[in-house]
C-alpha positions in Angstrom: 64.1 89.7 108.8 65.5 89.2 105.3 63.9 90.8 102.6 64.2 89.5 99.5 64.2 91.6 96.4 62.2 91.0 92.8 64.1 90.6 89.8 62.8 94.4 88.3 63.5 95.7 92.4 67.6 94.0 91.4 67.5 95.7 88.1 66.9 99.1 89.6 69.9 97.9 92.5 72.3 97.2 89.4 72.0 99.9 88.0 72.6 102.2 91.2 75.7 99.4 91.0 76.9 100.6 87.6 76.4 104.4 89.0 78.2 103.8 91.8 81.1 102.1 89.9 81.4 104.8 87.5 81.7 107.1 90.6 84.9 105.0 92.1 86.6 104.8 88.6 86.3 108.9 88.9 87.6 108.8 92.4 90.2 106.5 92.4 92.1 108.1 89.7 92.3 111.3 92.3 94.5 109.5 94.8 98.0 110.7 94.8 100.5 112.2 97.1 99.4 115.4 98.5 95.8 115.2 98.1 93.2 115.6 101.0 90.5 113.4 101.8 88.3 116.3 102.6 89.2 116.9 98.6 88.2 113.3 97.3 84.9 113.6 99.7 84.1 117.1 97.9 84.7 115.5 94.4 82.3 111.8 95.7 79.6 114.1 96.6 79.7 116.1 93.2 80.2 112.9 91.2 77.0 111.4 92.9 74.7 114.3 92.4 75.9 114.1 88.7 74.9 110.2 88.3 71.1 112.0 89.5 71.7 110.0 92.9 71.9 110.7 96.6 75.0 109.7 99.2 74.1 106.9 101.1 76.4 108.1 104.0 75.6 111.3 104.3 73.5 112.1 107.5 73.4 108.5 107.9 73.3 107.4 111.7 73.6 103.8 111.9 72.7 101.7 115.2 74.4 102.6 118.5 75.8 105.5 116.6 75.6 109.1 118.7 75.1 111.1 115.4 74.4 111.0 111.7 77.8 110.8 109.5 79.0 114.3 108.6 80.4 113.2 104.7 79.5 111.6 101.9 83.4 109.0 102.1 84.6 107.0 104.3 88.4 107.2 104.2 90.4 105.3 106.4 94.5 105.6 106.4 96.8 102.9 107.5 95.4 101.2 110.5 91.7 102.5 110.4 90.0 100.1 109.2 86.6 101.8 108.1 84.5 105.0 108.7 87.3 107.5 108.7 86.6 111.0 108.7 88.0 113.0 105.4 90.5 115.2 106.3 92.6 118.4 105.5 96.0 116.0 105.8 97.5 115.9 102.7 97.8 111.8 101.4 101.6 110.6 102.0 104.0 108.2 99.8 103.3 104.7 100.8 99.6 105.5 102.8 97.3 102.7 102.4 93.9 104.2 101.6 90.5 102.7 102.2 87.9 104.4 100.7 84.4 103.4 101.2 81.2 104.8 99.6 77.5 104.4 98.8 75.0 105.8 97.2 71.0 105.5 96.6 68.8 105.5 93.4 64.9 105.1 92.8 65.1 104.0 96.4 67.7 101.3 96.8 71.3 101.4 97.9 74.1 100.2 96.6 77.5 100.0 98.7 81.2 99.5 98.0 84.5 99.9 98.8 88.1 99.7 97.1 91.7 99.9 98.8 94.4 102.1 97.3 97.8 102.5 97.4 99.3 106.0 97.4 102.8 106.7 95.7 105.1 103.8 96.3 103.6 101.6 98.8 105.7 98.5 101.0 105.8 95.2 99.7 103.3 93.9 102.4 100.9 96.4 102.0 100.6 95.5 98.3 100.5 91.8 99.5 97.3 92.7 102.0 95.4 94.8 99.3 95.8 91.5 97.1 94.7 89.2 99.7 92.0 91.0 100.8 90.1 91.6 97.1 91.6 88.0 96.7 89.2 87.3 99.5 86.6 88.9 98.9 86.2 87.1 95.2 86.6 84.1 97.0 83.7 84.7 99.1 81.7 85.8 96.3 81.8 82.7 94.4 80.4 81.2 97.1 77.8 83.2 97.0 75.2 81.0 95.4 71.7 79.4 95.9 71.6 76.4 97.7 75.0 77.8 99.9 75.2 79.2 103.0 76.6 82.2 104.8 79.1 80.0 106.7 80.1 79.1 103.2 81.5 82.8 102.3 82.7 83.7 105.5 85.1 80.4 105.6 85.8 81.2 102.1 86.9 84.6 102.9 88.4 83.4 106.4 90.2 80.3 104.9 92.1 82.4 101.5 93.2 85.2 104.4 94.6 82.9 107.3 96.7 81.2 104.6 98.3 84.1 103.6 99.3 84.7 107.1 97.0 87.8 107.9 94.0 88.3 110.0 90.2 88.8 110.0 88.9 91.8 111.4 86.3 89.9 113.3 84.3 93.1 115.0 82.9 94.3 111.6 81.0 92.8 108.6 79.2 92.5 105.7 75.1 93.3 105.5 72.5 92.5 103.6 71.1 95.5 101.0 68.2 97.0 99.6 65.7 100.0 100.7 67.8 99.9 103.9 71.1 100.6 103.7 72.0 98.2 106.5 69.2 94.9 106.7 69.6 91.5 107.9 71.7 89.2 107.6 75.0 89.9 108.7 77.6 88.7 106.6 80.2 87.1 108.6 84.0 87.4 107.1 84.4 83.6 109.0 82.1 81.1 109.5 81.8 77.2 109.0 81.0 75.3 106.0 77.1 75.0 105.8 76.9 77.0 108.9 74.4 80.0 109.5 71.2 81.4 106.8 70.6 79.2 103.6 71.0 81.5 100.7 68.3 82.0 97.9 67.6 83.9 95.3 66.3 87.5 96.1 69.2 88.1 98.7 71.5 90.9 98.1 74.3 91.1 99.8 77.2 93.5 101.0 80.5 91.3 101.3 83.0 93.2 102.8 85.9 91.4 104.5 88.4 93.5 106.2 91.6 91.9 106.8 94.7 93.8 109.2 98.3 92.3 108.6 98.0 92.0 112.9 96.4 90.5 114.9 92.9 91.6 113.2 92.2 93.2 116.9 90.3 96.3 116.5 88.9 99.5 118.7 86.4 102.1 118.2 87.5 105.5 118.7 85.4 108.5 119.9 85.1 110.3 116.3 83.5 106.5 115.9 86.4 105.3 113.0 87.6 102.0 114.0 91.5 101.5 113.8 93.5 97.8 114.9 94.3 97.5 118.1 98.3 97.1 117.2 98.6 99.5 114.9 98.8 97.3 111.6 97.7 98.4 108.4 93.9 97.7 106.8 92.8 96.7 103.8 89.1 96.6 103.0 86.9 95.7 99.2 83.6 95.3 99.1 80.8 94.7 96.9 76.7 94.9 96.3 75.8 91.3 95.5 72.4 89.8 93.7 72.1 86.2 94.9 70.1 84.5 91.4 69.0 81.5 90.0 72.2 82.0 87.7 74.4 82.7 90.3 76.1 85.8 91.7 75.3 89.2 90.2 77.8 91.6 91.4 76.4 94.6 91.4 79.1 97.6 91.8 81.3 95.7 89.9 83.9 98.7 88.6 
């Protein structure tokens, strides 16, 4: 069932939205050869507790999961996709590094997620980070009272497949709120006027996650999920109000 938020319950959302943005623009200037992931989790966790919030992911055991999350980050290197575990491995020239991260305030979540490049990345990595946050402001736009959520998954599906790289179909977006994870999904493909009407109330976690493969992925049995051929991720996200006066991104950074 989709629950659909008041305009005060969206205020309190945006402004766990602006928290959590502050949060990435802490994090992301931490990225650089040598660090650890274990390191960047220690530093989300402190910057969270200093916005007066909680970590979303922390302890957080999603369906069909066997156990709650051990960290407050999600980083995923190179071919994982999304929900890699922070590490002790020191960050290498050219990684491609997903971080993902959420948060909750006054009872609602918000949830969001950036690629970055580490050192001197290849040219088609830099081409698949810009596709993919390409994407996923295509997908937003569509976003929109009246639309549907075929509408921002073909968006998102049509801007990728042109650029010659491929929808990881196995994951998606979600809708937001008092729940981390509600209904609906959020499809990164879809048909034009396919699937739930949108309205105003809806928030939304668009997400796409695009592979420079075949877009092929696989769960392993720490739970991350990496592409099946080995081809590097990208992944954005963000917390989106669907209004009257169209979208609201909410962890806009």
């Amino acid at each position: 069932m989709i629950v659909l938020k008041a305009s005060e319950e969206i205020e309190i959302m945006a402004e766990a939205g602006r928290k959590l943005a502050r949060v990435f623009r802490a994090l992301r200037v931490l990225v650089r050869v040598g660090v650890t992931t274990r390191s960047l989790d220690d530093a989300s966790r402190a910057l969270i507790k200093e916005e007066g919030a909680e970590p979303a992911f922390l302890n957080y055991r999603p369906a069909g999961s066997r156990k709650g999350y051990p960290f407050t980050l999600c980083a995923s290197v190179n071919k994982t996709v999304v929900h890699g575990l922070p590490s002790n491995e020191p960050l290498k020239d050219g990684d491609l590094l997903k971080l993902d991260l959420g948060l909750r305030y006054k009872g609602f979540y918000a949830d969001s997620a950036i690629t970055v490049g580490v050192g001197n990345i290849s040219r088609e990595a830099s081409r698949l980070m810009q596709v993919t946050e390409e994407a996923l402001a295509k997908g937003i736009k569509e976003a929109k009272v009246g639309k549907t959520l075929g509408d921002i998954g073909c968006a998102i599906q049509s801007h990728v497949k042109k650029n010659k790289f491929s929808i990881v179909q196995s994951l998606t977006g979600h809708g937001i709120g008092r729940g981390l994870h509600e209904d609906p999904y959020v499809l990164n493909f879809g048909r034009p006027g396919a699937g739930e009407e949108l309205c105003a109330g809806m928030v939304l976690a668009i997400e796409p996650m695009v592979a420079a493969g075949s877009g092929a992925s696989e769960q392993l049995k720490d739970e991350s999920f990496v592409t099946s051929d080995g081809s590097l991720a990208a992944h954005f996200e963000h917390t989106v109000a669907i209004t009257e006066k169209g979208p609201k991104i909410l962890t806009k950074i």
